[in-house]
C-alpha positions in Angstrom: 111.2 130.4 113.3 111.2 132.5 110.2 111.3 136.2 110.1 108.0 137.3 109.3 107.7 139.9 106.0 104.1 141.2 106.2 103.6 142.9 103.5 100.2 144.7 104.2 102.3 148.0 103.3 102.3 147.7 99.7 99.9 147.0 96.6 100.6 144.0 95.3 102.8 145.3 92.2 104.2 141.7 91.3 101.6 138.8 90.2 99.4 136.9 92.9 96.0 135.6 91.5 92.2 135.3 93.2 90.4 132.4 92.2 86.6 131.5 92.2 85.8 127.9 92.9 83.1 124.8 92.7 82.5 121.8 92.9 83.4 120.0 89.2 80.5 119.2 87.8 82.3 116.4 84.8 85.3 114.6 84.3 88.2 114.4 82.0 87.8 111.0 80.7 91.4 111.0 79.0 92.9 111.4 82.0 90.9 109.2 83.9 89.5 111.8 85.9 85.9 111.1 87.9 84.7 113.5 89.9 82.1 113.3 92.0 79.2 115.3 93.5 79.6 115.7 96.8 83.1 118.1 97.7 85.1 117.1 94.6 85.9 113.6 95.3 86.4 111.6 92.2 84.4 108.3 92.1 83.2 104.9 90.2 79.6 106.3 90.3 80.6 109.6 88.6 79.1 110.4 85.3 81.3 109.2 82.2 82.1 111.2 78.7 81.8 109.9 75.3 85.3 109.7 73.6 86.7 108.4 70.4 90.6 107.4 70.1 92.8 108.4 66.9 96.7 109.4 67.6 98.9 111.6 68.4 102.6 111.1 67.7 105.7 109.3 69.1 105.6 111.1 72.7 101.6 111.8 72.7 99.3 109.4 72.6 95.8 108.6 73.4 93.8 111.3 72.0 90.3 111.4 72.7 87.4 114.4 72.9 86.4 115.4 75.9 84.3 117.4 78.1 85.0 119.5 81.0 83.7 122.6 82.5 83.8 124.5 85.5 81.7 126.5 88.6 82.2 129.6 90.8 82.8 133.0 88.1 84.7 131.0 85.9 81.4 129.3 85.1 80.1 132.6 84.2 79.0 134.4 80.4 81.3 137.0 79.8 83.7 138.4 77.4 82.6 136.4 75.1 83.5 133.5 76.6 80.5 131.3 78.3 82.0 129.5 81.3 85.1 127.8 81.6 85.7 124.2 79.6 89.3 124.2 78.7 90.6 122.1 75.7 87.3 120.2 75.3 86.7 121.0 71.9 90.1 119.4 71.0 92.2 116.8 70.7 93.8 115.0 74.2 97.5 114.5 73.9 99.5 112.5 76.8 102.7 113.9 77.8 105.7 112.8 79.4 108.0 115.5 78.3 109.2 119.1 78.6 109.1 119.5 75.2 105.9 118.0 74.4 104.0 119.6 77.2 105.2 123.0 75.9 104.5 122.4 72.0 101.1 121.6 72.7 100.1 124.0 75.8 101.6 126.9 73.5 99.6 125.7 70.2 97.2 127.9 69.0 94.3 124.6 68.7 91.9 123.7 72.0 93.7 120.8 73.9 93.4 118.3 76.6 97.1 117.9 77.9 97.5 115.1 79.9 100.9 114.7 81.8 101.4 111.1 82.9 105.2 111.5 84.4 106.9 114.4 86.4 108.3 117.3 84.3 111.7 119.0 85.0 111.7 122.7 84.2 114.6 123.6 82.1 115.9 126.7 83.2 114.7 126.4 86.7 111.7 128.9 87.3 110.3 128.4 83.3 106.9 129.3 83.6 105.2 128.0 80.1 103.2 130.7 78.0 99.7 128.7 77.9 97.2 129.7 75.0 93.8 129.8 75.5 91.4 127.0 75.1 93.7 124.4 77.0 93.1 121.6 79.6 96.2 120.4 81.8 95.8 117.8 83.7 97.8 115.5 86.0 97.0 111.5 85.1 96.1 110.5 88.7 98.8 111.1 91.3 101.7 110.9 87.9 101.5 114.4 86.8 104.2 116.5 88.4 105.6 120.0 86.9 109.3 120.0 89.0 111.2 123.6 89.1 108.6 126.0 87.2 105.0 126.3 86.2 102.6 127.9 84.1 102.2 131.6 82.5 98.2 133.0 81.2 98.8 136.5 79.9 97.0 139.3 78.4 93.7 137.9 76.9 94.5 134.4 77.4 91.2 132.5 78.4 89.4 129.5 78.6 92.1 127.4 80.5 91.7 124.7 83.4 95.0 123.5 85.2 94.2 120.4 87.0 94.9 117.5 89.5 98.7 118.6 89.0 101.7 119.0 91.5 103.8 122.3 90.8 106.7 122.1 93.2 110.0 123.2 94.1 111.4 126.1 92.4 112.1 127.5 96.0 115.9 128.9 95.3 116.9 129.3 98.9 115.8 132.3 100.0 112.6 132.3 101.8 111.7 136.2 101.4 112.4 135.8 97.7 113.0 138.9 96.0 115.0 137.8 93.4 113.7 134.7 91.1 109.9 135.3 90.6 108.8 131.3 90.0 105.1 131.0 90.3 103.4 127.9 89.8 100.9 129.6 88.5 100.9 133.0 86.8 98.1 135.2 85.3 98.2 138.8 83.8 95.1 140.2 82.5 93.6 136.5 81.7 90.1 135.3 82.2 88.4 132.7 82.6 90.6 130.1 84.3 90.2 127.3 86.6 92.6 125.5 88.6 91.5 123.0 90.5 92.8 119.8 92.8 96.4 120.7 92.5 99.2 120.2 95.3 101.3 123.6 94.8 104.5 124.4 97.3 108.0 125.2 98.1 107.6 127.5 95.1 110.6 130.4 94.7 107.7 133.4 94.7 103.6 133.3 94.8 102.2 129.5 94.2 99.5 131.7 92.4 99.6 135.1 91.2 96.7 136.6 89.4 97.5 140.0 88.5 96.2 142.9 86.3 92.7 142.8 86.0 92.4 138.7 85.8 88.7 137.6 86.1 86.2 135.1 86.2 88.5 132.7 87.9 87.6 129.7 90.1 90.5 128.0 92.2 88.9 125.1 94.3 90.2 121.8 96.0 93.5 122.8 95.6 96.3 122.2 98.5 98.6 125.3 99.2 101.7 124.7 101.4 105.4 125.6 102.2 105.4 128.7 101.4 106.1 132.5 102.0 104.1 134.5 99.4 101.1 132.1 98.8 98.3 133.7 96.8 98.3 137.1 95.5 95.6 138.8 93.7 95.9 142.3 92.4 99.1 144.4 90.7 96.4 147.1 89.4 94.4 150.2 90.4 91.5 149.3 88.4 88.2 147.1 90.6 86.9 145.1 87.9 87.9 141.6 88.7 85.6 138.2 89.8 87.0 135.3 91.5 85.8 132.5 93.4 88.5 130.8 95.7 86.8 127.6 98.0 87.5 124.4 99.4 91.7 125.4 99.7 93.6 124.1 102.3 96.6 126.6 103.1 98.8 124.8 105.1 101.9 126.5 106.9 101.9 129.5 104.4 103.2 132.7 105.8 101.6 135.6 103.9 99.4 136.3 101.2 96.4 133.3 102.0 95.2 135.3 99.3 95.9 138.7 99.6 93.2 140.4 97.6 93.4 143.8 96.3 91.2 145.7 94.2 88.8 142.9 93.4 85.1 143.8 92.6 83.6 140.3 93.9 85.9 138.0 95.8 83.6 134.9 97.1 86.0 133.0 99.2 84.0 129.9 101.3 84.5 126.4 102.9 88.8 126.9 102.6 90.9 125.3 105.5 93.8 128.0 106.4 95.9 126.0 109.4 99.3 127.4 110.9 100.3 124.2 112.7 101.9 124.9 116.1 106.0 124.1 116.3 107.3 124.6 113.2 109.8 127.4 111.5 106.4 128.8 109.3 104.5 131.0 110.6 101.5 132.9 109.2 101.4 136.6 109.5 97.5 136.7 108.1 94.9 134.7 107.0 92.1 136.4 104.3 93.1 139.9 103.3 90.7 142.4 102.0 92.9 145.4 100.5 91.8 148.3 98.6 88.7 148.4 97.2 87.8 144.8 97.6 84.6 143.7 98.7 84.9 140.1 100.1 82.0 137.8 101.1 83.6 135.5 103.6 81.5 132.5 103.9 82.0 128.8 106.6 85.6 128.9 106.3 88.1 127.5 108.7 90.8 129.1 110.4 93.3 127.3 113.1 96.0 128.6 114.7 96.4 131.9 112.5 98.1 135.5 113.6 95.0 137.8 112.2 92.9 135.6 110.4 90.6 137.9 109.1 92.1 141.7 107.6 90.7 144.6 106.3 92.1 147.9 104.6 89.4 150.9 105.6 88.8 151.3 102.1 87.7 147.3 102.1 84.8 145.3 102.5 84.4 142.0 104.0 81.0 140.2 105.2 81.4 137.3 106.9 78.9 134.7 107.8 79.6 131.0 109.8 83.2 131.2 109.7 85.0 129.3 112.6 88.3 130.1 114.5 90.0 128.0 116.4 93.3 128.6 118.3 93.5 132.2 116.5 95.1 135.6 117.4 95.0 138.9 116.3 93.2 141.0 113.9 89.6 139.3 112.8 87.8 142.1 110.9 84.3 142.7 108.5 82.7 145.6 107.8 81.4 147.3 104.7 79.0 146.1 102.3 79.5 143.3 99.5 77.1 141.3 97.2 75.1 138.1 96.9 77.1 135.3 95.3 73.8 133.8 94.2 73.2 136.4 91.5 75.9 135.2 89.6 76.4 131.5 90.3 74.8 129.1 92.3 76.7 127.0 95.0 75.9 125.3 98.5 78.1 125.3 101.2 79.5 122.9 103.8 78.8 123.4 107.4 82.2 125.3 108.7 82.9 122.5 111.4 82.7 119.9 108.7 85.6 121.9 106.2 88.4 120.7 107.9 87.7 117.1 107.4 86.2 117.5 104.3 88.9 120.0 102.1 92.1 117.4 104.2 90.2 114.4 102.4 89.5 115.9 99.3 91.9 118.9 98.7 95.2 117.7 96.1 95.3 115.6 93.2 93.2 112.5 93.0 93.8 109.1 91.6 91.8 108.1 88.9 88.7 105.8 89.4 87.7 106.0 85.5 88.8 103.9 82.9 90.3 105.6 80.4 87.8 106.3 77.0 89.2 105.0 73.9 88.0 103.0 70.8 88.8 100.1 72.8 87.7 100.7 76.4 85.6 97.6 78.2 82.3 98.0 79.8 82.2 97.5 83.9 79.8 94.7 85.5 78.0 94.9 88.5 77.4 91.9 91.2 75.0 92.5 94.2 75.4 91.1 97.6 73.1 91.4 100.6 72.6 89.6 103.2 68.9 89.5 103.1 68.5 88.2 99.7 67.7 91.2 98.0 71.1 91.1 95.8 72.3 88.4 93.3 74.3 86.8 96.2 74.0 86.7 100.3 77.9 86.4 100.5 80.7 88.2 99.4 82.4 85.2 98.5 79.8 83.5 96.1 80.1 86.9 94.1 83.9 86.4 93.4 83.2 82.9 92.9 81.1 84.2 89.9 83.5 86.4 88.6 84.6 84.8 84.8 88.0 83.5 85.1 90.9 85.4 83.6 88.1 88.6 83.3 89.4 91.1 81.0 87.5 94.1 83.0 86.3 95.6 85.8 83.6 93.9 88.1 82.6 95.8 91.0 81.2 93.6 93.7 78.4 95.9 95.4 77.9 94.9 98.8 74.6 96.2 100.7 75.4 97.2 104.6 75.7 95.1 107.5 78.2 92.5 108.9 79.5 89.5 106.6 81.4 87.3 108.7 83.5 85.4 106.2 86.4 85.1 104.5 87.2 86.3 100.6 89.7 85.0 98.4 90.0 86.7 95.3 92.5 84.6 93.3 95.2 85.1 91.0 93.2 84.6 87.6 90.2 87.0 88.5 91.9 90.5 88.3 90.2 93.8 87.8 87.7 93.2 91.3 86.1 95.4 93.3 84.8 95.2 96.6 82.7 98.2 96.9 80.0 99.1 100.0 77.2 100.1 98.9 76.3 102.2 102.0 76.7 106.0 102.9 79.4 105.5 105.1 82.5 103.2 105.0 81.7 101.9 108.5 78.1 100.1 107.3 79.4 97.5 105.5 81.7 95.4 107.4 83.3 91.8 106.1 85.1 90.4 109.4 86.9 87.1 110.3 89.0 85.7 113.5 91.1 83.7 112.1 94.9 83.9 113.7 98.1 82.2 112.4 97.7 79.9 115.3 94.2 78.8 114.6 94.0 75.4 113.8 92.6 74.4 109.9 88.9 72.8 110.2 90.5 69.9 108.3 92.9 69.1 111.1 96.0 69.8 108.3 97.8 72.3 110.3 97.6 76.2 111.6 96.7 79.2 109.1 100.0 81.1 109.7 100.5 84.3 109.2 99.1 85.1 105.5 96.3 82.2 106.0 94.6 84.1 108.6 93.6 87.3 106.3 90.1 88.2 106.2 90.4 89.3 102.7 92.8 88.1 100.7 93.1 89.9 97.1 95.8 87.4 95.1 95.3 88.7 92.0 96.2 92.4 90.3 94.5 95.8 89.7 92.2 95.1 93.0 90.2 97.3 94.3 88.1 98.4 97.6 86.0 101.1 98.6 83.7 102.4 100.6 83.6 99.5 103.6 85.8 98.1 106.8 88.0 94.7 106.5 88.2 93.5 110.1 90.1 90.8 111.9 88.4 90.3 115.3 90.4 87.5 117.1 90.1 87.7 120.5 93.8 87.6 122.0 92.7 87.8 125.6 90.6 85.0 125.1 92.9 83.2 123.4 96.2 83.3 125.5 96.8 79.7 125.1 97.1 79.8 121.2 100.5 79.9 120.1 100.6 82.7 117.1 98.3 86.2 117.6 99.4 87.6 114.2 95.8 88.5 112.5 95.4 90.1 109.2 92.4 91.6 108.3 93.4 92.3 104.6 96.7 90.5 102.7 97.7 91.8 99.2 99.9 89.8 97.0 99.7 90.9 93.7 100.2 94.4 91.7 98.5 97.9 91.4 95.7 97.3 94.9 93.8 100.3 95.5 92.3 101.1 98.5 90.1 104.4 98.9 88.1 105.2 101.5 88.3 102.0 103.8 88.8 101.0 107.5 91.3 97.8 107.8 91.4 97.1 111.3 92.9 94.8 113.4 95.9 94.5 116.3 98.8 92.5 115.2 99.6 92.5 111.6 96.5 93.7 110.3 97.4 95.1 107.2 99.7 92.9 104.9 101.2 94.1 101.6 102.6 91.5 100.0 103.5 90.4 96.3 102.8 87.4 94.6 106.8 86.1 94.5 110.1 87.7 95.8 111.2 88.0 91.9 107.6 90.0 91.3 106.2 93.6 92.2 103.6 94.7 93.7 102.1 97.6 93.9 99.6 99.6 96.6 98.0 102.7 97.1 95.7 103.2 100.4 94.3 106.8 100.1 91.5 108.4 102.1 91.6 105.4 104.8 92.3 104.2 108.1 94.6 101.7 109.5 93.8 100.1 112.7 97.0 97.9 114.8 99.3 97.7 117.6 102.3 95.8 116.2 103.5 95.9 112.9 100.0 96.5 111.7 101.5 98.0 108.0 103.6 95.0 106.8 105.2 93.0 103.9 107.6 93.5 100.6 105.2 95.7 98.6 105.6 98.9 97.2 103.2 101.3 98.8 101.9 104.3 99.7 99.6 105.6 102.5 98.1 108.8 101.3 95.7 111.3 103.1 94.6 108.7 105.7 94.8 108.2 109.6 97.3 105.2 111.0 95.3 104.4 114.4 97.1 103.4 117.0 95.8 100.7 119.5 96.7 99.6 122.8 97.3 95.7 123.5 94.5 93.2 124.8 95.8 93.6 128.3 95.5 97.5 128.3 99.0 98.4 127.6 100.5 101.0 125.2 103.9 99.2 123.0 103.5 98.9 119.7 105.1 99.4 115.9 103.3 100.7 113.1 105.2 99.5 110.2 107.3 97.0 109.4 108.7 96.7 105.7 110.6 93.6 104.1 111.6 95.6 101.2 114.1 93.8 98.5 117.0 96.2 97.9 116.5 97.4 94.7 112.6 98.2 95.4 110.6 100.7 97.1 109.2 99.9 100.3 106.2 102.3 102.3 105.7 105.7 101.2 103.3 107.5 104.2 102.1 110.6 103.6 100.2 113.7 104.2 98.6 111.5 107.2 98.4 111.3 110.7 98.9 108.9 113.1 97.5 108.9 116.6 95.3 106.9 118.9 94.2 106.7 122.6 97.5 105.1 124.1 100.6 106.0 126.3 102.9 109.3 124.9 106.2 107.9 123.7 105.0 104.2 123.1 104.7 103.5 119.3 107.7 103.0 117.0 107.0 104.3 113.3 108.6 101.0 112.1 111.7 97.8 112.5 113.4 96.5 109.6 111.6 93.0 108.8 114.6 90.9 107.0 112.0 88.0 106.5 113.4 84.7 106.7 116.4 86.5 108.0 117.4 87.6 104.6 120.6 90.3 105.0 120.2 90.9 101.4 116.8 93.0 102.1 116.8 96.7 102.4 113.4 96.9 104.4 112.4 101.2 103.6 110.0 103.3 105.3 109.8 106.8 104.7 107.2 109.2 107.0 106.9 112.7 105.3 104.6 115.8 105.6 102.3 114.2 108.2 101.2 114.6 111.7 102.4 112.4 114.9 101.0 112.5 118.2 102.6 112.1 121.5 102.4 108.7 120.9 105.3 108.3 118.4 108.8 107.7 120.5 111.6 110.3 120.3 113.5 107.6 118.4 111.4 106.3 116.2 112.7 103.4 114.7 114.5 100.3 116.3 116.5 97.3 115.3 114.4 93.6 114.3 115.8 90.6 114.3 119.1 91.1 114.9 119.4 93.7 112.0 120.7 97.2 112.4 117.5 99.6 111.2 120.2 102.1 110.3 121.9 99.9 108.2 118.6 99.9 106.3 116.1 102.6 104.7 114.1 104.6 107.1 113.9 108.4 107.7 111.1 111.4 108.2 110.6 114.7 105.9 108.8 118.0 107.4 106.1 115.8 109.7 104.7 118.2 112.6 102.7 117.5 115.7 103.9 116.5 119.3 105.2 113.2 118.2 107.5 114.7 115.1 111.4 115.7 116.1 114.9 117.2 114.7 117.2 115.6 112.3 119.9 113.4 114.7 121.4 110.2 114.6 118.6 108.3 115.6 115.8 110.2 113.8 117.4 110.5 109.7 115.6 113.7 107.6 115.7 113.4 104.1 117.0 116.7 102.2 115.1 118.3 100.2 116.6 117.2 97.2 116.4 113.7 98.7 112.8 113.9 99.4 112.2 115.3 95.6 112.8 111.7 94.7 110.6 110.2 97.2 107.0 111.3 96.0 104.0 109.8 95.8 105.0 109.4 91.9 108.6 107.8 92.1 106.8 104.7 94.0 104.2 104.1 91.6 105.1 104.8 88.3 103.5 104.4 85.6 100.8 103.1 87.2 97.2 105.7 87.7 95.9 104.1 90.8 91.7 103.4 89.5 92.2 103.6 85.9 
């Protein structure tokens, strides 16, 4: 465990920022941005922006106009500035380089930056002077800013820093006096907005708003691994107004913010969780210091050392917070103010937050197409059961779908249960199966076909890949908002030679899942590609996975983001099973899982996170799983991987990276840790590419 440096002591004389937050209320079209209306999540039904193409240069391209503003006191009039909208009266560059990102976030003309690749700071800490009148924005889950971050200093305003990983300028000291690398820096700057951002394992403060900073909004944004998190204050003066909601602080130590000398600090619906059993642990939650008055509002708090602090010179009101598993100092008192004069927001119930801010918090793929001179228009095909759509079964939709479309058609499907199967083939890309219900769980397509079930046409079995459910053959698929089932009925079927049953099979590049339930028991989920010689891509975000044995499969690149792996017991009541089981070619990727958790009503120490799957006993694979930064149950085994077919596991790829929970373990033989530096290559980025998973 870490020494703990509480450093309640002292103002804050080096930077930390407060931020005010809310919910987006538009979307960066350039950057493929949607967001939603409901807690930030971006979304097909969100409301599109005019924008007209021209160009930028060798290294920045697709310029459009855009339009982008922001809630909480950065939405307010003041100082001559009216709200907070970045770089939309500009130009929108793309950037893949240092050099470009720096040319144009220093120019003295609005912008709307997009980074599309990850960015190496050069030195290590940089921290980029930004000009006013700038939007930065991440292109879906590509934009990464590696070693350094961002600088706003005196007078610098109008500037939103979005959807955006800042990471890993940490420089190996974890009470860092010495190298001051914030992700994100403010001194005397106003109205600013940072928003859906994964910031961590940062050398000082991932945010630091100093000297009188104001009319700032930070919202939605994921805060972790981290000593000095988010400081607000380095000044004597009580004139600043922030509004900081819908944060997750994950194992940070100190500073969650620490808020000094702030006129109106409005701080509601953030997640602050000190998981139990690791070498972080927080000394305080919410800090109130100096003159601050603080309205506390239906906030979470898990497992914190004082959640809640107060100077005597403080204020703090709080109203429907929740604690769970807390200790320590939980404090109000004092008198504040009514957010509602300023701004107006709603909250979320504080039970809800947790589920809500881990779903939504961090950068979001992109579910908008991209607005240029040449952007296609999206068609719409109803299905309901009861007659009321175009169609009354998934299938006849696809069928309609033109052959060889050239963009998107979303295949709304009204709730209840379609037992069928769906093939979407090879020549019908850009296809989405969407529900069409309020939760993800009322529309349901379901089959029970296994690999041992005979064809109706007496011409054999269905194998393995026959027996999907849905079967998406061709690329850039997408589905949303429902459940793929496979129900077979091993119990019933005991005589059947051949239980593997996939609810969904992928075989083809860039599938998008978001927001789903595949479900199933063996082999449920299948990630395959359309040949050996040919990739494939797939990102599941937001969802669950249902299986007992090898329920994640195939030779696909993919990545399991945000989402729950659910692990079942076996048709005769018992608890064995393997979540994953990759058949990755050697010079691919295999599974990426990730900020998830995997647990299930079943046996402690019964579930292997993966085997090695040489398919067709191929010794020229290099099957590759990789578990990072999520949360195992009991369930998972102390060793967690295990030979398949004759092949050595450790012979192939498979290793863990800073998971927690009862189920997580210590770096040995038989459980591999990446590095740090090892796990810098193995992000959510280096898998997909240059691909923006829903543009």
């Amino acid at each position: 465990m870490r020494a703990i440096n509480d450093e309640r002591g002292a103002r804050h004389r080096r930077r930390r920022l407060n931020l005010t937050i809310g919910i987006p209320v538009a979307l960066t079209a350039a950057a493929g941005l949607t967001y939603g209306t409901a807690f930030g999540i971006f979304g097909e039904g969100a409301r599109p922006l005019a924008a007209a193409a021209s160009s930028a240069g060798a290294s920045a391209a697709d310029v459009t106009d855009v339009t982008d503003v922001a809630d909480g006191f950065a939405s307010v009039n003041a100082l001559g500035q009216n709200g907070t909208y970045g770089g939309r009266d500009g130009k929108t560059v793309t950037v893949r380089t240092l050099a470009d990102l720096e040319k144009y976030a220093t120019a003295s003309d609005p912008y709307v930056i997009v980074v599309a690749a990850t960015i190496t700071m050069d030195p290590k800490g940089k921290e980029i002077k930004v000009a006013s009148d700038k939007t930065i924005v991440g292109s879906g889950t590509s934009g990464q800013i590696v070693g350094g971050g961002f600088f706003l200093g005196q007078g610098v305003h109008n500037v939103i820093i979005r959807n955006l990983t800042i990471r890993d300028s940490y420089a190996g000291t974890w009470n860092d006096k010495e190298h001051d690398f914030d992700a994100v820096q403010m001194d005397g700057a106003h109205h600013v907005w940072i928003d859906h951002n994964d910031l961590r394992h940062m050398a000082d403060g991932l945010i630091d708003s100093r000297k009188d900073t104001t009319y700032l909004t930070v919202s939605w944004n994921k805060l972790s691994d981290n000593n000095k998190t988010f400081g607000i204050g380095w000044t004597e003066n009580t004139t600043a107004d922030i509004t900081i909601h819908h944060n997750w602080f994950r194992e940070t130590e100190q500073r969650n913010p620490s808020t000094d000398n702030v006129a109106h600090a409005h701080l509601y619906n953030n997640y602050l969780q000190d998981v139990a059993g690791t070498d972080i642990t927080s000394s305080y939650g919410n800090y109130s210091r100096g003159n601050t008055k603080m309205v506390l509002e239906n906030s979470y708090f898990e497992g914190l050392k004082n959640p809640v602090t107060k100077d005597s010179s403080a204020s703090i009101v709080q109203r429907g917070n929740v604690f769970v598993g807390t200790s320590g100092r939980n404090e109000s008192g004092g008198t504040a103010f009514d957010p509602k004069s300023f701004y107006d927001y709603t909250l979320d119930k504080g039970s809800d937050v947790p589920s809500k801010v881990k779903s939504g918090a961090g950068p979001r793929p992109s579910t908008a197409t991209t607005a240029t001179a040449s952007a296609t228009t999206t068609a719409t095909l109803t299905v309901a059961k009861d007659g009321s759509g175009q169609y009354k079964t998934v299938q006849a939709a696809v069928n309609a779908v033109p052959a060889n479309n050239s963009s998107r058609v979303i295949v709304s499907i009204a709730p209840g249960t379609y037992r069928e199967t769906v093939k979407i083939p090879s020549n019908k890309p850009h296809v989405t199966l969407q529900g069409s219900g309020s939760s993800r769980k009322d529309t349901v397509i379901v089959y029970d076909n296994a690999a041992g079930t005979p064809k109706p046409d007496g011409s054999g079995t269905y194998g393995t890949s026959g027996s999907a459910t849905v079967a998406a053959e061709a690329d850039d698929f997408q589905a949303r908002n429902l459940t793929l089932s496979n129900d077979f009925d091993e119990k019933a079927n005991q005589n059947l030679a051949g239980h593997q049953a996939v609810a969904l099979r992928t075989a083809a590049d860039k599938a998008f899942l978001d927001s789903v339930i595949v479900e199933g028991d063996q082999d449920t989920l299948l990630l395959d590609t359309a040949a050996k010689d040919k990739p494939g891509r797939a990102y599941i975000k937001n969802s669950n996975v249902v299986g007992n044995t090898d329920f994640v499969f195939g030779r696909a690149t993919a990545v399991v983001d945000q989402s729950v792996i659910t692990l079942k017991k076996r048709w005769d009541g018992t608890s064995q099973g393997y979540v994953t089981a990759p058949s990755t070619a050697a010079d691919r990727k295999g599974f990426l899982i990730t900020n998830t958790t995997v647990n299930g009503d079943v046996s402690a120490r019964s579930f292997y996170l993966g085997r090695n799957w040489h398919a067709g006993g191929d010794a020229a694979l290099d099957p590759q799983t990789t578990v990072r930064d999520s949360t195992l149950s009991a369930a998972v085994k102390t060793t967690p991987w295990v030979d398949m077919g004759g092949f050595p596991w450790k012979d192939d790829r498979f290793a863990e990276y800073k998971n927690t929970g009862a189920g997580s373990g210590t770096a040995s033989a038989d459980r591999p840790q990446l590095t740090d530096a090892q796990a810098a290559n193995q992000e959510i980025g280096d898998w997909l590419g240059n691909w923006t998973p829903g543009s």
